[in-house]
C-alpha positions as CSV (number, residue, x, y, z in Angstrom):
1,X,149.4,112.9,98.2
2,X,149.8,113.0,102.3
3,X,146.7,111.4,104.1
4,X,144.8,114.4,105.0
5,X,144.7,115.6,101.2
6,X,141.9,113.2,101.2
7,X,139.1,114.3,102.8
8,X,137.2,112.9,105.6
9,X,133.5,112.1,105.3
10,X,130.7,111.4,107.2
11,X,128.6,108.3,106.5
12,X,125.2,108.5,106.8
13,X,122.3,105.7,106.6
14,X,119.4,107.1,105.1
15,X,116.0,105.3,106.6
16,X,116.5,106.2,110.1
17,X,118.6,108.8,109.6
18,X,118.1,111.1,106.9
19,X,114.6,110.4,106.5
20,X,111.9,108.9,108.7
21,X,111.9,105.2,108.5
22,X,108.4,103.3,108.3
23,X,108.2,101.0,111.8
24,X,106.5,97.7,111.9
25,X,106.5,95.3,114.9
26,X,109.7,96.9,116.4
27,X,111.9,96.5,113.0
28,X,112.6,99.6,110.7
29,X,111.2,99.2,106.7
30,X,111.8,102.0,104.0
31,X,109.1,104.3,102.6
32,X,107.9,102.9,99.3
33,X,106.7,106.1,98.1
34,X,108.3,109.0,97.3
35,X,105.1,111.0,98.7
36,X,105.9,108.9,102.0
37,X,109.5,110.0,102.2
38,X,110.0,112.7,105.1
39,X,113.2,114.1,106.5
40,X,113.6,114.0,109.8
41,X,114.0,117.5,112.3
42,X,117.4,118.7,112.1
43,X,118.9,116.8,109.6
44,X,119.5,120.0,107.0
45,X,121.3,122.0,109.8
46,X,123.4,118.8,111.1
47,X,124.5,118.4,107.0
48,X,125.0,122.0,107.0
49,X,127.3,122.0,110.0
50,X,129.2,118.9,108.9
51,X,129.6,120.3,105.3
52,X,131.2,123.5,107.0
53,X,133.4,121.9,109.0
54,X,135.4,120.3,106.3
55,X,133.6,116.7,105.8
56,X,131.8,115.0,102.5
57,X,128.0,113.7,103.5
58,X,127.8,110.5,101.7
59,X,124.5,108.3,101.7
60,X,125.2,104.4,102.0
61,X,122.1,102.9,102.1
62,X,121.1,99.3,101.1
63,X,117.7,98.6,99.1
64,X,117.0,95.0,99.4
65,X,113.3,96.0,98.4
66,X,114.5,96.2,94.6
67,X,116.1,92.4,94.9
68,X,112.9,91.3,96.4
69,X,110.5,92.7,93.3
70,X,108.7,95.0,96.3
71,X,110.7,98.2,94.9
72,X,112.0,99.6,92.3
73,X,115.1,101.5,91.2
74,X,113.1,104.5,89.6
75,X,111.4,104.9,93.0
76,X,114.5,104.8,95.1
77,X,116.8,107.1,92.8
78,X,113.6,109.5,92.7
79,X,113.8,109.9,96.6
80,X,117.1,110.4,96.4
81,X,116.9,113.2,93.3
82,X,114.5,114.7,96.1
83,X,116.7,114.4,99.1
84,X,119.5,115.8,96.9
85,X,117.6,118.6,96.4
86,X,116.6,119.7,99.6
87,X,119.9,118.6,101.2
88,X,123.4,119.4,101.6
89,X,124.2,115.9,100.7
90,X,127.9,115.1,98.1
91,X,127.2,111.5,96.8
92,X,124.7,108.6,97.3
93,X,125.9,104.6,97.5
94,X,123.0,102.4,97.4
95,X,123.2,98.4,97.5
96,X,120.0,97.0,95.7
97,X,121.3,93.3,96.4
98,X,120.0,90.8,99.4
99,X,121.8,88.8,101.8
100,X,121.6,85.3,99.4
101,X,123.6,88.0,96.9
102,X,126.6,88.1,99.1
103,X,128.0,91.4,97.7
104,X,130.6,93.6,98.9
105,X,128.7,96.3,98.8
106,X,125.3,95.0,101.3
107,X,126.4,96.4,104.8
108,X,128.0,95.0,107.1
109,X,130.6,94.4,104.2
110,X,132.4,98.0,103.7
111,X,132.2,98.1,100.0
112,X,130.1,101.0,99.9
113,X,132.2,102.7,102.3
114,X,135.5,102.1,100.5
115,X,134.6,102.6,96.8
116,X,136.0,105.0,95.2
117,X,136.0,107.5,95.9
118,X,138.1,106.9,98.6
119,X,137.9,109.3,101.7
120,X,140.4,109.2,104.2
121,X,138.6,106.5,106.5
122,X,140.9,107.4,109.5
123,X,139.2,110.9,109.8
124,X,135.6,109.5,108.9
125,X,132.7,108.7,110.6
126,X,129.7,106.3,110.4
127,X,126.6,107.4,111.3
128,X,123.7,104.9,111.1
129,X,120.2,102.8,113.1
130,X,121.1,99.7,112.7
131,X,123.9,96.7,113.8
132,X,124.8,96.5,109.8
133,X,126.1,100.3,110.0
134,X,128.1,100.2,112.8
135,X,129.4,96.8,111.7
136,X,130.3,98.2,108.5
137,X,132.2,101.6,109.8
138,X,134.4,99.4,111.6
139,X,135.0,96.8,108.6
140,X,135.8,99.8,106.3
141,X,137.9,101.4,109.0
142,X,136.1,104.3,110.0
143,X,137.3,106.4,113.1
144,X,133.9,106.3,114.9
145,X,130.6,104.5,114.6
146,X,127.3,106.1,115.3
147,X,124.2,104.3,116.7
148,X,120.7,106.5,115.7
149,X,119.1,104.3,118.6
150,X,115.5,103.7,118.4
151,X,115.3,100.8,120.6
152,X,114.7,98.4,117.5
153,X,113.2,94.9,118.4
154,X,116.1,93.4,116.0
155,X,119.1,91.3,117.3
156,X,122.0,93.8,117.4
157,X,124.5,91.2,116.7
158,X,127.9,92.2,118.3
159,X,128.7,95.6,116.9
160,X,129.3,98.2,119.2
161,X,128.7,101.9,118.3
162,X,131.3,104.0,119.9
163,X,128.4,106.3,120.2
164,X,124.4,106.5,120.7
165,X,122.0,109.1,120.1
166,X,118.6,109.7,119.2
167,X,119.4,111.9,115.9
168,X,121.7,112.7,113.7
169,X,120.8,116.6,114.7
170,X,121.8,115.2,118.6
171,X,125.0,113.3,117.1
172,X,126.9,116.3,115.4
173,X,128.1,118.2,118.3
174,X,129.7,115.0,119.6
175,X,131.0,114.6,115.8
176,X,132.6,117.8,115.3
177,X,134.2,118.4,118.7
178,X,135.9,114.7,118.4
179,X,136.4,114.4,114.6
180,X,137.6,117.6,113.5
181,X,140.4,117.8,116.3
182,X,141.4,114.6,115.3
């Protein structure tokens, strides 16, 4: 199977970027509830475009909340059996562990990104709000890394986007006139 049998995908974060994520004190939090969880504008039409030019929408999203007994599992696959409905989205990799876990799977590491599945990492792109996304693009090997940039209060570490915006609607132009020539 030649490398480009293997289709690319685009990575997406989901608090911050899918849907809106709950800010406190300059740091991002998730919604607890599923009556809390709102998409943000654009997002359906940026999955839509991405989906028709040739690339697999996976969520990667880590939930330490369920690790920390201040969420639970039901809660978070119920938000994403609604965001599934609404939206042209293929898969959904969550990581319920915390940082004392010290998975493969909690970005930065790129386990979510490269378990199977596999896409062709080469041709994909990460899309995410925070250091841990971009870090984990470029661990996994992904062609581009995508900073949502909301000016968070949080240390940014030493990952470097290739790219800022302030949406994932903003971002797609940008992502389909340098990915899909690629």
């Amino acid at each position: 199977m030649g490398v480009h049998a293997v289709k690319p995908a685009v990575f997406l974060d989901r608090d911050g970027v899918i849907n809106r994520s709950i800010v406190r004190n300059g740091r991002p939090y998730p919604p607890q509830r599923l009556e809390d969880l709102e998409i943000l504008p654009g997002v359906q039409e940026a999955l839509e475009r991405l989906k028709a030019a040739g690339f697999t929408t996976v969520v990667v999203t880590n939930q330490p909340d369920v690790a920390r007994g201040r969420q639970t599992r039901e809660v978070v696959e119920a938000m994403h059996a609604r965001l599934a409905a609404l939206l042209s989205l293929d898969e959904f990799r969550v990581c319920y562990h915390d940082d004392p876990d010290v998975c493969a799977c909690r970005k930065p590491m790129p386990g979510l990104l490269t378990q199977a599945p596999v896409y062709d990492l080469a041709r994909s792109v990460m899309v995410g709000d925070r250091w841990r996304d971009v870090e984990a693009g470029r661990r996994a090997g992904c062609r581009a890394t995508i900073l949502i940039d909301y000016d968070y209060t949080e240390d940014e570490h030493a990952a470097r986007p290739d790219v800022r915006f302030c949406s994932l609607a903003e971002s797609v132009d940008w992502i389909l006139a340098t990915m899909v020539s690629a």
